[in-house]
C-alpha positions as CSV (number, residue, x, y, z in Angstrom):
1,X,33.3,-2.5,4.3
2,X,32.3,-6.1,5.6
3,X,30.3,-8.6,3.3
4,X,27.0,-7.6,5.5
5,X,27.4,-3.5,5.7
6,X,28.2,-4.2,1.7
7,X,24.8,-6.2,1.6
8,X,23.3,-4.1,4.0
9,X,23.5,-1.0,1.5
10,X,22.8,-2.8,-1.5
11,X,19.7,-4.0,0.1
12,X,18.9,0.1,0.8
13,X,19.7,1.5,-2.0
14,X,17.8,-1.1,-3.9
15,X,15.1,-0.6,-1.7
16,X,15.0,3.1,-2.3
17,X,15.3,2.5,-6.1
18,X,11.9,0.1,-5.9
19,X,10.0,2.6,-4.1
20,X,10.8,5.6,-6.7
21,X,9.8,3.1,-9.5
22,X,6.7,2.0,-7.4
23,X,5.2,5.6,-7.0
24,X,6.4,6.7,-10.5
25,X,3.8,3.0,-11.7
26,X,1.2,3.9,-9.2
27,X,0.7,7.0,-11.6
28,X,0.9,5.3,-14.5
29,X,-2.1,2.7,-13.8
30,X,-4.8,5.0,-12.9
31,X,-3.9,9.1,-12.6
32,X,-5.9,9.6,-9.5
33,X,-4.7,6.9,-7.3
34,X,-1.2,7.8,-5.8
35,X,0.3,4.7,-4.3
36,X,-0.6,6.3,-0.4
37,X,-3.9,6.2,-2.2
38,X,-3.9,2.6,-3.7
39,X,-2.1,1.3,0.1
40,X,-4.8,3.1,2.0
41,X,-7.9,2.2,-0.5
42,X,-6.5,-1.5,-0.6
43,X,-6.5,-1.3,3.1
44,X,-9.8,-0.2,3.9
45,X,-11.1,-3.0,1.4
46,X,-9.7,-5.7,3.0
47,X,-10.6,-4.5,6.4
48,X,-14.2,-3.5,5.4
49,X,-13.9,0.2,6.7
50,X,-11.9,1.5,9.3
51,X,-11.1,5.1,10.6
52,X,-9.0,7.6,9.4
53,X,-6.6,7.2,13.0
54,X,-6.4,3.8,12.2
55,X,-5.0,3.8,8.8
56,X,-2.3,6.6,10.6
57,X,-1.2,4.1,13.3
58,X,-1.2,1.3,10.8
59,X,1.0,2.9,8.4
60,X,2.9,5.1,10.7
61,X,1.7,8.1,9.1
62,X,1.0,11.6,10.3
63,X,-2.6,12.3,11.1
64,X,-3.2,14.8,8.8
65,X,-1.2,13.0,5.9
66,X,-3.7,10.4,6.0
67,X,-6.5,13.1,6.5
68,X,-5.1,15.3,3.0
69,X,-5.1,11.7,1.2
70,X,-8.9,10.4,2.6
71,X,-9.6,13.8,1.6
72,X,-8.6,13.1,-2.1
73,X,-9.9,9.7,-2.0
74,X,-13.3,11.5,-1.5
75,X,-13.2,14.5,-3.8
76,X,-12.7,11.6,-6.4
77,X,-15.3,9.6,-5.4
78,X,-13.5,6.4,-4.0
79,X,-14.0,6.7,-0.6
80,X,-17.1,7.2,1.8
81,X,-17.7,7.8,5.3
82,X,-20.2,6.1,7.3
83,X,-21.1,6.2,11.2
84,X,-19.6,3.4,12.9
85,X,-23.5,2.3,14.2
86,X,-21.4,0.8,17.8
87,X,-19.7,4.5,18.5
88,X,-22.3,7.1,16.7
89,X,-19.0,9.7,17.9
90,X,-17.1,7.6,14.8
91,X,-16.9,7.9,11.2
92,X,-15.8,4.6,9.5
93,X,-14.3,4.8,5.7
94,X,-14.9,2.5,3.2
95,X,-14.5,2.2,-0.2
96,X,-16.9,3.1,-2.7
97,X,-17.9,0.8,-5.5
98,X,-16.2,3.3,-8.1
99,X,-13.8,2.9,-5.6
100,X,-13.6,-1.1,-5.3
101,X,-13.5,-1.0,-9.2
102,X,-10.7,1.1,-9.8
103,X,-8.7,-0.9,-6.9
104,X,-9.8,-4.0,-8.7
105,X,-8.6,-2.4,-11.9
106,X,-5.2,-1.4,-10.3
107,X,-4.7,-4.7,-8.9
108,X,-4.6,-6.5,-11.7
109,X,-2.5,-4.5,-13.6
110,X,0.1,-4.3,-10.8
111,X,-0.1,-8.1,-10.5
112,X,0.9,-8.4,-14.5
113,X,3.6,-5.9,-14.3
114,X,4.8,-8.0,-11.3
115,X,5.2,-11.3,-12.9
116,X,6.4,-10.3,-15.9
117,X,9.7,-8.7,-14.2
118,X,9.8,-12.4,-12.3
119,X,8.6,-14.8,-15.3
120,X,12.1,-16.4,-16.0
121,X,12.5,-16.4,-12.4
122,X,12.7,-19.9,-10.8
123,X,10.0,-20.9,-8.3
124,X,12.6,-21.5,-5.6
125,X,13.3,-17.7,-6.1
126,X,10.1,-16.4,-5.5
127,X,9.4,-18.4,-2.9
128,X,12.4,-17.0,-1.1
129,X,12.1,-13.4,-2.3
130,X,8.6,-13.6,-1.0
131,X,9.8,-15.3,2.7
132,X,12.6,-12.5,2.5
133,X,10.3,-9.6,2.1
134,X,7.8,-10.8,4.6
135,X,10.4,-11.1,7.1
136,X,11.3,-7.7,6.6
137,X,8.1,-6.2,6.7
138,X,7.1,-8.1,9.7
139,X,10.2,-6.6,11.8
140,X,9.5,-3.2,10.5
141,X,6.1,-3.4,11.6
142,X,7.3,-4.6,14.9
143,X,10.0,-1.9,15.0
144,X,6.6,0.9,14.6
């Protein structure tokens, strides 16, 4: 294997190994909010609302994922649906304030757990880890 394919799977299997731990936290920080629910919450706060076929697109998810998980989101009490009041044909979610709070709640908990697995990180690191994982996000969303 070449320096790059050896990188190349270090990089997935890495990857791979942050996403298990990710979903295995999201559970851990607040037992209703999976962490397809705390992205697509999180989502719809910083947008202000939008529809169910948006989040889908925007995540690359299957419409009726997205539907099962606003679903949830609602029988908890953390999302709403409102008319969008320019297309009366469109329902718009948005967080609810019990909603808002426990995404406020998650946030900061996820943020501490961040930084202390970087705290004897140097700044120069995170500033490139940071660069690196935009970079990589921003092709993969140009990839969907």
């Amino acid at each position: 294997m070449t320096d790059r394919e050896t990188a190349v799977e270090t990089i997935q299997r890495e990857m791979t190994s942050f996403a298990r731990r990710a979903r295995a936290m999201a559970g851990r920080m607040h037992p209703e909010l999976s962490l397809v629910s705390y992205t697509l919450l999180s989502h719809l706060d910083e947008k202000g609302g939008c529809r169910a076929t948006d989040l889908a697109t925007h995540y690359a998810l299957d419409k009726s994922t997205v539907s099962r998980q606003v679903s949830a989101l609602e029988r908890a009490g953390l999302v709403m649906r409102r008319v969008d009041p320019d297309d009366h044909r469109v329902q718009v979610l948005h967080p609810t304030e019990a909603g808002a709070d426990i995404l406020a709640q998650v946030t900061v908990s996820r943020r501490q757990a961040f930084q202390e697995r970087v705290t004897d990180w140097p700044e120069e690191d995170l500033v490139r880890f940071a660069a690196y994982l935009l970079r990589y996000n921003a092709q993969v969303q140009d990839d969907a």
